[in-house]
C-alpha positions as CSV (number, residue, x, y, z in Angstrom):
1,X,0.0,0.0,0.0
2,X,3.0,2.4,1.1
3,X,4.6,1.8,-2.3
4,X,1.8,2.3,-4.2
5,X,1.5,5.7,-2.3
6,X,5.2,6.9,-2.5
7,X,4.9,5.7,-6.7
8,X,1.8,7.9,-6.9
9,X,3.9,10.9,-5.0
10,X,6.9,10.4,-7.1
11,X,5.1,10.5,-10.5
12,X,3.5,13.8,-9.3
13,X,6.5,15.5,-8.6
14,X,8.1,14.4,-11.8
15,X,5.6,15.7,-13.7
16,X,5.3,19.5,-12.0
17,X,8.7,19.8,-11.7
18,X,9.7,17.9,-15.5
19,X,6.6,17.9,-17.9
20,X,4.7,20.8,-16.7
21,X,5.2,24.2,-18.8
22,X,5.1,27.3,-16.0
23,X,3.9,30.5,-17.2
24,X,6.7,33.5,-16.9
25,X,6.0,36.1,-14.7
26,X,5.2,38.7,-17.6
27,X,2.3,35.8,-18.5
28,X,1.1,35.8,-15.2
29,X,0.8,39.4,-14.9
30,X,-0.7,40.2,-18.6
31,X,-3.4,37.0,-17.5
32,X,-4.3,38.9,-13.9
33,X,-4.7,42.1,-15.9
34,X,-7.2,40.5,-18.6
35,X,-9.5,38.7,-15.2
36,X,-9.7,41.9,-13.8
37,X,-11.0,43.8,-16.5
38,X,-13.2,41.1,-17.6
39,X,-14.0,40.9,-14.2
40,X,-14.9,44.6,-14.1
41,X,-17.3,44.4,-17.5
42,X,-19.2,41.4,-16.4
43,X,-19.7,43.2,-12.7
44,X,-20.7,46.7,-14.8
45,X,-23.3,44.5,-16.8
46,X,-24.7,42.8,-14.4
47,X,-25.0,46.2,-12.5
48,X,-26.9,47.7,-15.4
49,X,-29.1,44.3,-15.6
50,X,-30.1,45.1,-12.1
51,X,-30.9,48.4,-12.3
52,X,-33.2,47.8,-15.6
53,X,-34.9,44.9,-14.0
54,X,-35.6,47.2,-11.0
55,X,-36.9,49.6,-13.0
56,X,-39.0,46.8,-15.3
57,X,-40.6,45.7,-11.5
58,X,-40.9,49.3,-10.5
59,X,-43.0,49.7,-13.3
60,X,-45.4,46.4,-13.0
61,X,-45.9,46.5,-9.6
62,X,-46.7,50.3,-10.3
63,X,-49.6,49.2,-12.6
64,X,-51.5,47.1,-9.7
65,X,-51.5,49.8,-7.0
């Protein structure tokens, strides 16, 4: 059982530190900067979805008073 667990390990660390392709730093940051701003327009649309769904139930509940 031990074996198979210390195999397992030792195939794991052989592949992260031998097969795996790390980004460079310069990828890292370009890929933080391109969440964040997507980040920022999906947060801005859902923001405006709110607001005119607000406004779409303003206006029905409006109609029944």
């Amino acid at each position: 059982m031990f074996t198979k667990i210390k195999t397992y390990l030792s195939a794991t660390y052989d592949e992260l530190v031998n097969k795996v392709s790390w980004p460079t730093w310069q990828e890292l940051q370009n890929s933080a900067v391109i969440v964040m701003i997507a980040t920022f327009i999906i947060a801005f649309l859902v923001f405006i979805m709110d607001i005119s769904l607000k406004n779409v139930m303003e206006l029905i509940y409006g109609l029944f008073k």
